[in-house]
BAFI-3210 file (N, C-alpha, C; in Angstrom, 3 decimals, decimal comma, padded with zeros to 6 digits):
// residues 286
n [1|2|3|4|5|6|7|8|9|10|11|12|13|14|15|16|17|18|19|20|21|22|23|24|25|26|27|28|29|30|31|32|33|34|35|36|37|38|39|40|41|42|43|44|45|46|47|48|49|50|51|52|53|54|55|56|57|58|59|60|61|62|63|64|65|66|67|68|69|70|71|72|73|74|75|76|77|78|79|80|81|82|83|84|85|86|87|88|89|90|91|92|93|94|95|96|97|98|99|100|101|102|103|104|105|106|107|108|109|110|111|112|113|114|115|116|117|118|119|120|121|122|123|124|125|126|127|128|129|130|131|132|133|134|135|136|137|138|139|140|141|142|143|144|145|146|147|148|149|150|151|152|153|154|155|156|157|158|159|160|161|162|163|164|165|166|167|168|169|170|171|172|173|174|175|176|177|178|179|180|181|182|183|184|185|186|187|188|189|190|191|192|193|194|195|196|197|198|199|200|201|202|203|204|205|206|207|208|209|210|211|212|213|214|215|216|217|218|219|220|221|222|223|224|225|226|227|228|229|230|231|232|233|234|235|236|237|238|239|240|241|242|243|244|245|246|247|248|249|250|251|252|253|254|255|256|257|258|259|260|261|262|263|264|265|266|267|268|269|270|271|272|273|274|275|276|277|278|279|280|281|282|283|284|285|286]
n.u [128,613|126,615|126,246|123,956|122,657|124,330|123,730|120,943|121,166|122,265|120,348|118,447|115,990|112,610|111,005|108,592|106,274|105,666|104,586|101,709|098,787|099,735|100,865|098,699|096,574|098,476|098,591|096,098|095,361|097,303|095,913|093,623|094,642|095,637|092,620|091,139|092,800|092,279|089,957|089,141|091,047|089,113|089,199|091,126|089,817|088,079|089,053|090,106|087,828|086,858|088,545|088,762|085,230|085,780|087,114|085,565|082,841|084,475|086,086|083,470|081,237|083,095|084,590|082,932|080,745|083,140|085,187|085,388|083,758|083,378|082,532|080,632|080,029|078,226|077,941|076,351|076,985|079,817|080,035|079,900|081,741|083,801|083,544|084,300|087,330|087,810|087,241|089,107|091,508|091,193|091,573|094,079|095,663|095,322|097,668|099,911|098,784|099,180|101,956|103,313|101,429|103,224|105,850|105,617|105,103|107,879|109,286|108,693|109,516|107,619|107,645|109,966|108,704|107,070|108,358|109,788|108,248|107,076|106,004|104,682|106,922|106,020|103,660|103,303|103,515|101,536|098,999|098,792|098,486|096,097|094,196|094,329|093,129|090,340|089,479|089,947|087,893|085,373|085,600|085,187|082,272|081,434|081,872|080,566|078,023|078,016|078,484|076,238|074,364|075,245|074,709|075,854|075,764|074,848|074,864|075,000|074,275|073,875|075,736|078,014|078,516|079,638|081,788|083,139|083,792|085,531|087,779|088,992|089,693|091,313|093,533|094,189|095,167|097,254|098,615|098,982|100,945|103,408|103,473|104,174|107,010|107,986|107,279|109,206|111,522|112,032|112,536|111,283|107,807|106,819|108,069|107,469|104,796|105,351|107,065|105,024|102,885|104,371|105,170|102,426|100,733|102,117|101,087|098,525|097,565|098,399|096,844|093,780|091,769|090,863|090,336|089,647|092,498|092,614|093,267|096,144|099,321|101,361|103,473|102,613|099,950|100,420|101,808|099,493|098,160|099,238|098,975|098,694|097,333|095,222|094,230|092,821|090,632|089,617|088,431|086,490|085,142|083,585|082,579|081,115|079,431|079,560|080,382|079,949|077,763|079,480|082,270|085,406|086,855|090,663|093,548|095,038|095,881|095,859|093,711|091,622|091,264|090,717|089,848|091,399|093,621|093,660|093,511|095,820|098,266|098,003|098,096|100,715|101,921|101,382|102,718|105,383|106,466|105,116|107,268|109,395|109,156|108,752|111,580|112,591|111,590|112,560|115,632|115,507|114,733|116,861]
n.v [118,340|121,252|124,304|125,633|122,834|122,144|123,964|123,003|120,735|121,205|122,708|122,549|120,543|120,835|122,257|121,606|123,761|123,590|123,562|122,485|122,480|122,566|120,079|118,638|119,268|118,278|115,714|114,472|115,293|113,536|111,443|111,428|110,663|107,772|106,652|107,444|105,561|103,237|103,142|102,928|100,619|098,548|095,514|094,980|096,002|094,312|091,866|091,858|091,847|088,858|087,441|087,705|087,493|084,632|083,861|084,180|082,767|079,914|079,598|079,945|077,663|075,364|075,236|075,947|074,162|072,662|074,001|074,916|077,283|079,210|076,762|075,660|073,978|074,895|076,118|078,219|080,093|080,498|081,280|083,926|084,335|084,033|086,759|089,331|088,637|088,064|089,883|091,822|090,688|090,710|093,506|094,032|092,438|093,939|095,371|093,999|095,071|097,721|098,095|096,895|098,486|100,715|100,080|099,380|101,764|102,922|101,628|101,516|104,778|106,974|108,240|109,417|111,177|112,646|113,917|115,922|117,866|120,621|119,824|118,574|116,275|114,273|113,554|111,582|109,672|109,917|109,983|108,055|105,718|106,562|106,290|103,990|103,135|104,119|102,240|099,950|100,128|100,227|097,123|096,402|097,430|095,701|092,974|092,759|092,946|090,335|089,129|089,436|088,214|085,652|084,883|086,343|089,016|092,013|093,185|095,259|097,968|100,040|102,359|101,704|099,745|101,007|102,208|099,748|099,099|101,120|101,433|098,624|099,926|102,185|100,031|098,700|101,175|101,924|099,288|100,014|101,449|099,922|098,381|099,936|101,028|098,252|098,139|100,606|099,756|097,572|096,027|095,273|095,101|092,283|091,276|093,123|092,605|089,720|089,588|091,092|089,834|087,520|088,260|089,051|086,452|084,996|086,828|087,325|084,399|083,693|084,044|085,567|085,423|083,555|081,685|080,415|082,213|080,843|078,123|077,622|076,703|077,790|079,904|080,584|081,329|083,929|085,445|085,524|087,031|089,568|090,397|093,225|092,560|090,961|092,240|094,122|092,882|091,869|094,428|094,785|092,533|092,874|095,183|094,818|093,164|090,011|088,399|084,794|083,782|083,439|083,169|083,083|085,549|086,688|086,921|088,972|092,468|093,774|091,983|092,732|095,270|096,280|097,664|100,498|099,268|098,562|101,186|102,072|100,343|100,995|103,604|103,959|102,402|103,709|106,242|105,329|103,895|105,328|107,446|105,935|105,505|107,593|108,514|106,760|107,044|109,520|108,993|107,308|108,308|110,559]
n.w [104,579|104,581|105,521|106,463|107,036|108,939|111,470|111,536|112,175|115,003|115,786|118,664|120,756|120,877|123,773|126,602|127,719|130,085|133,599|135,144|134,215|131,518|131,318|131,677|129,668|127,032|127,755|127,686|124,985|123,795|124,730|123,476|120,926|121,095|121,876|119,432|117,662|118,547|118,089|115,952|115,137|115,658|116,212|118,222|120,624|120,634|120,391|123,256|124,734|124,189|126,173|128,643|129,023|128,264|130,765|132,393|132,006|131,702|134,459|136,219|135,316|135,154|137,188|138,910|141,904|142,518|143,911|147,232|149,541|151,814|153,029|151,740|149,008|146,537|143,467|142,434|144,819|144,577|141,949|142,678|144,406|142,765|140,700|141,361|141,352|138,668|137,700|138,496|137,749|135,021|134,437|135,283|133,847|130,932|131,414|129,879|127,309|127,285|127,516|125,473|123,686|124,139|123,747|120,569|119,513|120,322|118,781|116,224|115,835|116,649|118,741|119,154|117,438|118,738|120,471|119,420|119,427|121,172|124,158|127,157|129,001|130,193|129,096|127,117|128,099|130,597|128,535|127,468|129,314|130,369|128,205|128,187|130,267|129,656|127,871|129,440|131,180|129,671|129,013|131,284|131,645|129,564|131,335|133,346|132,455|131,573|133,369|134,955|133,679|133,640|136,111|138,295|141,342|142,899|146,356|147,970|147,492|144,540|144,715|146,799|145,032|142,481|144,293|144,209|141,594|141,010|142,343|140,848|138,930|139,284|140,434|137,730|136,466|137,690|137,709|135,025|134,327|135,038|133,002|131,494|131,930|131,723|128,495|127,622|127,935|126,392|123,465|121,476|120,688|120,637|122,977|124,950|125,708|126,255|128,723|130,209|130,759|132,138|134,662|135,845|136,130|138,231|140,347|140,343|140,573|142,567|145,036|146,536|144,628|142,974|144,358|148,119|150,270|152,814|152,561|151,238|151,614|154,397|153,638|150,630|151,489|153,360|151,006|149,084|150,932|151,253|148,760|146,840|144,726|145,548|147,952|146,340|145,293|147,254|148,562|146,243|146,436|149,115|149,137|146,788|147,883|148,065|149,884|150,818|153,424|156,875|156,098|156,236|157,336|156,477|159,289|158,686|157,874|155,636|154,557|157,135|156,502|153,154|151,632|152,533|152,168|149,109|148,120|149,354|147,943|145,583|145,059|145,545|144,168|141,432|142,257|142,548|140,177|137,885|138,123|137,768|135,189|133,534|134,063|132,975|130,221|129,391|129,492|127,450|125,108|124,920]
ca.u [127,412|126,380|126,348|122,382|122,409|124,943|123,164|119,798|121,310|122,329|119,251|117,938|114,477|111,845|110,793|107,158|106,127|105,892|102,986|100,690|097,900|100,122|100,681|097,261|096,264|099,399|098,163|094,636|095,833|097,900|094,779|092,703|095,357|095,356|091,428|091,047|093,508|091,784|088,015|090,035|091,397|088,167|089,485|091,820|089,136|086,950|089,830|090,553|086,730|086,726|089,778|087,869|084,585|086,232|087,422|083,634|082,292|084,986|086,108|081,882|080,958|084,000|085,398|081,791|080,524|084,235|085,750|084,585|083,970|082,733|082,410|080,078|080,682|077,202|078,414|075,996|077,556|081,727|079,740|079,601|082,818|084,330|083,267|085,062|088,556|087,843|086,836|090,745|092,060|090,752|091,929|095,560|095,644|095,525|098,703|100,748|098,846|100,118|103,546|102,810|101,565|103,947|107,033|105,227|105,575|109,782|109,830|108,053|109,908|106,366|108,158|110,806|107,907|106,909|110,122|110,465|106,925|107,077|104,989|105,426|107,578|105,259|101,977|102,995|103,194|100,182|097,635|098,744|097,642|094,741|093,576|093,935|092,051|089,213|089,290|089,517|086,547|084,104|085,730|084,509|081,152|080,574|082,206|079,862|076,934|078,147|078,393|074,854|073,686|075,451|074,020|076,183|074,765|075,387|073,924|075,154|073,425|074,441|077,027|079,407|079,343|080,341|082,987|084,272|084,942|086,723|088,989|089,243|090,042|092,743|094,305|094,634|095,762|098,588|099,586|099,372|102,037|104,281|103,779|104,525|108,145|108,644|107,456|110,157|112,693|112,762|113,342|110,119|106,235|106,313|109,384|107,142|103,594|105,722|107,211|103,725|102,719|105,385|105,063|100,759|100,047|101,674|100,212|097,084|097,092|098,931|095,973|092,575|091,285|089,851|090,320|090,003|093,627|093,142|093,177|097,173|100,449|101,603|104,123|101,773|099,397|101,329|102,048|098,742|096,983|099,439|099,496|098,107|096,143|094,359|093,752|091,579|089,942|088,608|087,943|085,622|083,931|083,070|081,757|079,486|078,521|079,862|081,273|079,379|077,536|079,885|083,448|086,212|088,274|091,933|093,623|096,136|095,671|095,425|092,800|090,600|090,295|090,879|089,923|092,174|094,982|094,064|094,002|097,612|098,953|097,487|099,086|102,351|102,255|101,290|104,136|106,670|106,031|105,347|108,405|110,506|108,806|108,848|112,492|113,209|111,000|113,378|116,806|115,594|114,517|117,848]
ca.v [118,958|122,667|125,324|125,276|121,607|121,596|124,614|122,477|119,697|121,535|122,751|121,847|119,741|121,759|121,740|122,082|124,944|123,157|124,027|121,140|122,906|122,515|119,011|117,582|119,275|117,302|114,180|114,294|114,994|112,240|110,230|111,370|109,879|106,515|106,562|107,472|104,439|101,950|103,128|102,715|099,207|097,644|094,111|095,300|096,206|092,728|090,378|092,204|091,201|087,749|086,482|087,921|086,376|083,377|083,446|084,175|081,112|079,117|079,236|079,347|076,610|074,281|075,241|076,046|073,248|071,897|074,958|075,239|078,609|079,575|075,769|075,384|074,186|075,369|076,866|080,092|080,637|079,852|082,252|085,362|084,776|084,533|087,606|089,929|088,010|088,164|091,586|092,335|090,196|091,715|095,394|093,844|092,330|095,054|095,739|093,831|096,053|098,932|097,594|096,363|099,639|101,964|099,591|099,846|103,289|103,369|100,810|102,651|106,202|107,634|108,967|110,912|112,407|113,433|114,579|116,810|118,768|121,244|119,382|117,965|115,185|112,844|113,597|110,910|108,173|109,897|109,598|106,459|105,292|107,513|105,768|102,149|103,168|104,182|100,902|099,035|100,566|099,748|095,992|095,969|097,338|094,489|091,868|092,951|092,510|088,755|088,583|089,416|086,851|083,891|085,079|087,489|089,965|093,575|093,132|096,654|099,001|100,801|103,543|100,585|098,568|101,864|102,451|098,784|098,940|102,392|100,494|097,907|100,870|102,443|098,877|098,986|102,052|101,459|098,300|100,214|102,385|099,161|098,251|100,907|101,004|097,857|098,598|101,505|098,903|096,428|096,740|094,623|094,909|090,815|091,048|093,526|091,665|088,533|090,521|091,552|088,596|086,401|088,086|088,496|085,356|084,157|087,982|086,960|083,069|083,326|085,232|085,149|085,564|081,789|080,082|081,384|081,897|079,949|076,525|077,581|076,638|078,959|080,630|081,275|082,109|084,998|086,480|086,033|087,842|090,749|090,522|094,165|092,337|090,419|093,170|094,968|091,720|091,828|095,410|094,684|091,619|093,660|096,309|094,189|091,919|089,183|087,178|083,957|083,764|082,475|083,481|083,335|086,990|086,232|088,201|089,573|093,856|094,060|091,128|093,285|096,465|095,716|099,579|100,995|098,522|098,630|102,425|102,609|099,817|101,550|105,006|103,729|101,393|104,590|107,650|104,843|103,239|106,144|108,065|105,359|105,685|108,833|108,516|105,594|107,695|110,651|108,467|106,396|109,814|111,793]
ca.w [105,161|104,237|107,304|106,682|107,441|110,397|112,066|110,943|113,092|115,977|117,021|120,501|120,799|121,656|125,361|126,786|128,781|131,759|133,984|135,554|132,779|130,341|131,200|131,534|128,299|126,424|128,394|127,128|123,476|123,237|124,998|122,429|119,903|121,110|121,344|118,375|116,835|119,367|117,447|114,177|115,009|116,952|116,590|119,095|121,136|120,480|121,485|124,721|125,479|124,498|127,010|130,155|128,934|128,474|132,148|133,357|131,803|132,236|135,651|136,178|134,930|135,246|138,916|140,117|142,438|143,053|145,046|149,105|150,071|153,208|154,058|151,023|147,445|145,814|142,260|142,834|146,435|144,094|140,949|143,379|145,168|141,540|139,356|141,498|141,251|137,392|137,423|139,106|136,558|133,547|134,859|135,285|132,210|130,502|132,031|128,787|126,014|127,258|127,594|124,081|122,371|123,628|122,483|119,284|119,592|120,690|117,427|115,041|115,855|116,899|120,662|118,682|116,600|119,844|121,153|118,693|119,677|122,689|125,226|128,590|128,592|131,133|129,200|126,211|128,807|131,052|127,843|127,050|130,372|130,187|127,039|128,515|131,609|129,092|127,459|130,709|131,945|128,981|129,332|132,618|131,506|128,823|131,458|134,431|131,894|131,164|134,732|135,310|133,055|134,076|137,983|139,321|141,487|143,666|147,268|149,085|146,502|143,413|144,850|146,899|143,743|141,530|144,425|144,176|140,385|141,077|142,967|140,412|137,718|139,976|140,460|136,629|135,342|138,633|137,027|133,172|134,856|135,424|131,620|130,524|132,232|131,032|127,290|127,324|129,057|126,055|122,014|120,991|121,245|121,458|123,934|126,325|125,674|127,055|130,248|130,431|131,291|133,127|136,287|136,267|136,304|139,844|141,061|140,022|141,348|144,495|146,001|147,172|142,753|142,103|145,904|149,367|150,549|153,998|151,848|151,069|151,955|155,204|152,691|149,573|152,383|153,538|149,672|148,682|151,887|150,993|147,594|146,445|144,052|146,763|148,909|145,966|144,881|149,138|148,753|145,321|147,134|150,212|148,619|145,823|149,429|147,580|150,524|151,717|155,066|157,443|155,040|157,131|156,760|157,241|160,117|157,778|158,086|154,147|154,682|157,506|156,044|152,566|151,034|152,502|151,678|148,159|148,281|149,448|147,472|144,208|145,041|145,822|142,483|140,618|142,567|141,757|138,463|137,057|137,992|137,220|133,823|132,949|134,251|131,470|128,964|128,826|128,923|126,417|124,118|124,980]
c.u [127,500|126,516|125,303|122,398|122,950|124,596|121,393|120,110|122,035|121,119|118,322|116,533|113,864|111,043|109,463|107,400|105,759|104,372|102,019|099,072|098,075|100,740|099,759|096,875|096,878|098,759|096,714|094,535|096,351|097,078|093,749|092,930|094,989|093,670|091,001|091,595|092,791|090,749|088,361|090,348|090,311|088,132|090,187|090,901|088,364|087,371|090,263|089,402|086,694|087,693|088,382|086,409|084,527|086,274|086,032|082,762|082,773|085,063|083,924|081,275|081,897|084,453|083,972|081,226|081,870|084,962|084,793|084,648|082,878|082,169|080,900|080,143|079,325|077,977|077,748|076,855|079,290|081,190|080,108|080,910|083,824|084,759|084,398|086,924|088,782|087,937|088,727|091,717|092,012|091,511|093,701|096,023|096,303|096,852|100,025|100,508|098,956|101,209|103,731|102,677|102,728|105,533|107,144|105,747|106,596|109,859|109,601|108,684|108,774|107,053|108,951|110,305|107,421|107,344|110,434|109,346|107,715|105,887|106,068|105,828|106,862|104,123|102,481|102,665|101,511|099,102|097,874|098,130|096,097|094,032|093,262|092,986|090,236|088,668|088,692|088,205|085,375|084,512|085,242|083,055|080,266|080,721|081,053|078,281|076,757|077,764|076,869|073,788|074,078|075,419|074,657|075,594|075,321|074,770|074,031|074,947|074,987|075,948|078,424|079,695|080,142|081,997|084,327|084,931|085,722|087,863|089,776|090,092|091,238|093,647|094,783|095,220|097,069|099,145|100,381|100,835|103,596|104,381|104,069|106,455|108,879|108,850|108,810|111,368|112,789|112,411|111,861|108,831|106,388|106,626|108,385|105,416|104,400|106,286|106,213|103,345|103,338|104,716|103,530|100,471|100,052|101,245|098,706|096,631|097,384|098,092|094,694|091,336|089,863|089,875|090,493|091,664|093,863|093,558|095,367|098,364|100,512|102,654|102,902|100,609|099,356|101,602|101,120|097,301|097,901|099,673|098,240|097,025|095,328|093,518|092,861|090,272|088,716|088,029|086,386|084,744|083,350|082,225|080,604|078,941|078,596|080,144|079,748|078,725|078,474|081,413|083,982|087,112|089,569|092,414|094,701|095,626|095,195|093,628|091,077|090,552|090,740|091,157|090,583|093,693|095,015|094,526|095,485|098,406|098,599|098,184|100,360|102,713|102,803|102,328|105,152|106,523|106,302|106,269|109,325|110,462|109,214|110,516|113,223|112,991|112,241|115,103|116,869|115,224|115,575|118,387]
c.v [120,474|123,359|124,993|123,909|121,729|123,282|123,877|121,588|119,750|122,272|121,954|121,489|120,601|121,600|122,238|123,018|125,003|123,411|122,758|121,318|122,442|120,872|118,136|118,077|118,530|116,031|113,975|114,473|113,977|110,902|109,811|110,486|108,842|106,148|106,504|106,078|103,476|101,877|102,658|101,171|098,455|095,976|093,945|095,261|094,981|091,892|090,834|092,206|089,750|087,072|086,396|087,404|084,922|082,850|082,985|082,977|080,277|078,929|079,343|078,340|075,065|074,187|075,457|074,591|072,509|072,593|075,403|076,517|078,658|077,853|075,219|075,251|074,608|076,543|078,224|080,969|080,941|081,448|083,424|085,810|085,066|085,786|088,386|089,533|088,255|089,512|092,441|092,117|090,493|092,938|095,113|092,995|093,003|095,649|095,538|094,578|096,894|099,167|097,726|097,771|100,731|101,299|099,659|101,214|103,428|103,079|101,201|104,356|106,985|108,749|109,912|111,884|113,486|114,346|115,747|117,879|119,790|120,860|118,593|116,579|113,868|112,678|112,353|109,478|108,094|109,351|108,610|105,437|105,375|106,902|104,320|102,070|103,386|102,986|099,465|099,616|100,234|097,954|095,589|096,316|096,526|093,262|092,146|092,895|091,099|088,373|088,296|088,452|085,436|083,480|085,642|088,689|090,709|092,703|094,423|098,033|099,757|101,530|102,620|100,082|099,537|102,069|101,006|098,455|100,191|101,873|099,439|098,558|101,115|100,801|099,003|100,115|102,674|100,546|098,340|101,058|101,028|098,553|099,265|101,404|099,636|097,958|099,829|100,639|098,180|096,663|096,394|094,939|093,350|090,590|091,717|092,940|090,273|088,648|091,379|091,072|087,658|086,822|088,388|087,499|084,616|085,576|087,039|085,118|082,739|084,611|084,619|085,535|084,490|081,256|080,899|080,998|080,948|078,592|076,712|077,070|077,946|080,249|081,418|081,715|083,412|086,023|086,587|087,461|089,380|091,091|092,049|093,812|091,616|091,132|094,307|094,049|091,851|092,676|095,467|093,903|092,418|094,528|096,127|093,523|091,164|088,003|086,085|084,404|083,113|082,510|083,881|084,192|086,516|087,334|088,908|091,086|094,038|093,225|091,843|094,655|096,741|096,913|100,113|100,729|098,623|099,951|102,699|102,174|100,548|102,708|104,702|103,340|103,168|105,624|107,168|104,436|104,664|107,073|107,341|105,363|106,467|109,068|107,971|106,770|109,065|110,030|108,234|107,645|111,005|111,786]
c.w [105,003|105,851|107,382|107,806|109,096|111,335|112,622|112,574|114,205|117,142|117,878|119,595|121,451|123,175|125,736|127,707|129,811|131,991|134,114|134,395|131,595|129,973|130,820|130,344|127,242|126,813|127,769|125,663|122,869|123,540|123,746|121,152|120,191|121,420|120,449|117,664|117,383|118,680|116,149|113,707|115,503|116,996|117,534|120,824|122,026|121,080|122,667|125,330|125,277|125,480|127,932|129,834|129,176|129,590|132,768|132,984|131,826|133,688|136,745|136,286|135,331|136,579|139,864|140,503|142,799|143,945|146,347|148,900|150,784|153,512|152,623|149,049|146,241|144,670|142,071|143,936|145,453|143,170|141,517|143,728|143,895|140,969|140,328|141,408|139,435|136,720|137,195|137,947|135,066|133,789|134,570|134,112|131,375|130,247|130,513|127,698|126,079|127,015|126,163|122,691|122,729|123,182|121,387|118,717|119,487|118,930|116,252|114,937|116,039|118,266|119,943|117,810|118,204|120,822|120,592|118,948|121,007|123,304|125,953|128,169|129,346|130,024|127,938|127,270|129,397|130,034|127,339|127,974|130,545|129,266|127,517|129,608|131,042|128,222|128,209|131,172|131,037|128,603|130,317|132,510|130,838|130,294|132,838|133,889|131,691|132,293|135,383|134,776|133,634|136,308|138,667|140,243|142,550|144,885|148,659|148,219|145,545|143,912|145,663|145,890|142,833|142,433|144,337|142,577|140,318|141,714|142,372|139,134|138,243|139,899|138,727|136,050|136,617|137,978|135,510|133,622|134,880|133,609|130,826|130,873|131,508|129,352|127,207|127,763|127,880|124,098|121,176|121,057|121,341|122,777|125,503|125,995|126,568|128,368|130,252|131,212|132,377|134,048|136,553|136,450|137,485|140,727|140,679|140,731|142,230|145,200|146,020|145,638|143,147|143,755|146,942|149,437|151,751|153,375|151,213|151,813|153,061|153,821|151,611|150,168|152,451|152,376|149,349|149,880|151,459|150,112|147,386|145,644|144,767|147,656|147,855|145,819|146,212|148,799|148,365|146,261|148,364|149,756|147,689|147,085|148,437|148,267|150,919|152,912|155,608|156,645|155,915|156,542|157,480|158,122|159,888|158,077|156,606|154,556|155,458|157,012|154,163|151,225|151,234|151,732|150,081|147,498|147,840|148,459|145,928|144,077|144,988|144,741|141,801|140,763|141,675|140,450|137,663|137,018|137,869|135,076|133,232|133,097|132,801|130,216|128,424|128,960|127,662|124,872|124,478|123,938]
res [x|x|x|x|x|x|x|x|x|x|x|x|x|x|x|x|x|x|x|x|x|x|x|x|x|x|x|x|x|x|x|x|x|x|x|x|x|x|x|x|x|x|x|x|x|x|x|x|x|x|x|x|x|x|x|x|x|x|x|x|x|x|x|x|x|x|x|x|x|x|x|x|x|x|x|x|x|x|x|x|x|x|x|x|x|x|x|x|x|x|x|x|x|x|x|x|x|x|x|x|x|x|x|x|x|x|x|x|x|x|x|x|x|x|x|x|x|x|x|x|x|x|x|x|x|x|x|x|x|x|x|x|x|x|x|x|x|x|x|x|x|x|x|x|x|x|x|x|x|x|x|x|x|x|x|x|x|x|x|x|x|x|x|x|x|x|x|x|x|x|x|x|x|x|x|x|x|x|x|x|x|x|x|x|x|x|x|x|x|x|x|x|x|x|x|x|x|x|x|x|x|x|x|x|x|x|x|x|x|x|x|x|x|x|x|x|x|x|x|x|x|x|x|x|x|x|x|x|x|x|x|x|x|x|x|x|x|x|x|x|x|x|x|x|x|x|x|x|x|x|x|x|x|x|x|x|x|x|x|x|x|x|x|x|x|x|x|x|x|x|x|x|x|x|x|x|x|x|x|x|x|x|x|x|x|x]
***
């Protein structure tokens, strides 16, 4: 090795200039990136609307008229109590193609192109988040159009229903925060697409989603009245006036005030998650 070289390959990685400014500008650059690739790929796009479709006319059609709620099995009365459970589910979803692209990323050497920039060291994870939250949000604007067709409907005006999918957004780009720890946690994009998954699916069905929770086991009771994803799912239905006449609220605390609970549980996801992230992110790039 020449001096050139081994001077070459002693110099330090360049370090951002800090500054909460100088963060969010990095964070919205690197958003822009993965926007950009998402408009680029739009099959990407396409099949992350047909699942959640799928759900809305399936569980619709096939579970409406066989699930009680509020003491009545009428498939309009099941349709209503539905969409919002679907809505939740779509947002958390999400949760594996984050995981998904930024493993891509470790696997591809894209992070140590990044490493080697002077910028803040959170903002590659932040606009990666940042990008899925902009994705999730025009998923929820086609799937709340499906919804409206196959008879979904608002009944506490425009500005509750905008604040119950804000609630449904936060719930997601809290849970992209948890895929995105594990994407940096494992060597694969299949490996974190499949620990994407595993643990959504009993979040998502041990709760008050597809079936009131009183109809449970005392145990799965109990996890789904405090399951965080339960307690936005309430929030959403409350706020579209989704519930039945006569819909027995459980007397769980998440259960009666349901906004708040998802609130908290959304912040807390997001402090931790993402500082365990950003924690991983700069081990795993030392």
């Amino acid at each position: 090795m020449s001096a050139a070289q081994g001077i070459l390959s002693r110099r330090p990685v360049p370090k951002g200039r800090g500054g909460a400014v100088q963060s969010v500008r990095d964070s919205l650059v690197v958003a822009q990136r993965n926007l950009i690739r998402m408009i680029r790929i739009p099959e990407v796009v396409i099949f992350g609307l047909i699942q959640p479709i799928m759900f809305v006319v399936l569980f619709s059609y096939v579970f409406g008229g066989s699930i009680a709620v509020g003491g009545s099995t009428d498939p309009d009365i099941y349709r209503q109590f539905l969409m919002a459970g679907i809505f939740a589910q779509t947002v958390t979803f999400a949760t594996a193609g984050a995981g998904a692209g930024i493993a891509d990323d470790m696997h591809k050497g894209l992070i140590d192109r990044f490493r080697s920039l002077p910028m803040a060291r959170g903002a590659v994870l932040t606009g990666r988040t940042l990008a899925d939250l902009v994705q999730t949000a025009l998923t929820l604007v086609v799937l709340a159009v499906v919804a409206v067709i196959v008879g979904w409907r608002i009944h506490n005006g425009i500005w509750r229903a905008l604040a119950g999918f804000a609630l449904l957004l936060l719930l997601g780009y809290a849970f992209s925060w948890i895929g995105a720890l594990i994407g940096l946690s494992v060597r694969t994009p299949e490996a974190a697409t499949s620990g994407g998954l595993i643990w959504l699916f009993p979040l998502t069905f041990i709760s008050n989603a597809f079936v009131p929770s009183d109809n449970m086991p005392v145990v799965l009771r109990n996890i789904a009245e405090w399951n965080p994803f339960s307690a936005t799912v309430q929030a959403a239905r409350q706020l579209f006036g989704n519930f039945p006449e006569g819909y027995p609220v459980p007397a769980a605390w998440p259960m009666q005030h349901p906004v708040w609970a998802s609130l908290i549980w959304s912040v807390v996801i997001i402090v931790g998650f993402r500082s365990l992230a950003v924690r991983k992110y700069r081990s795993a790039t030392a």
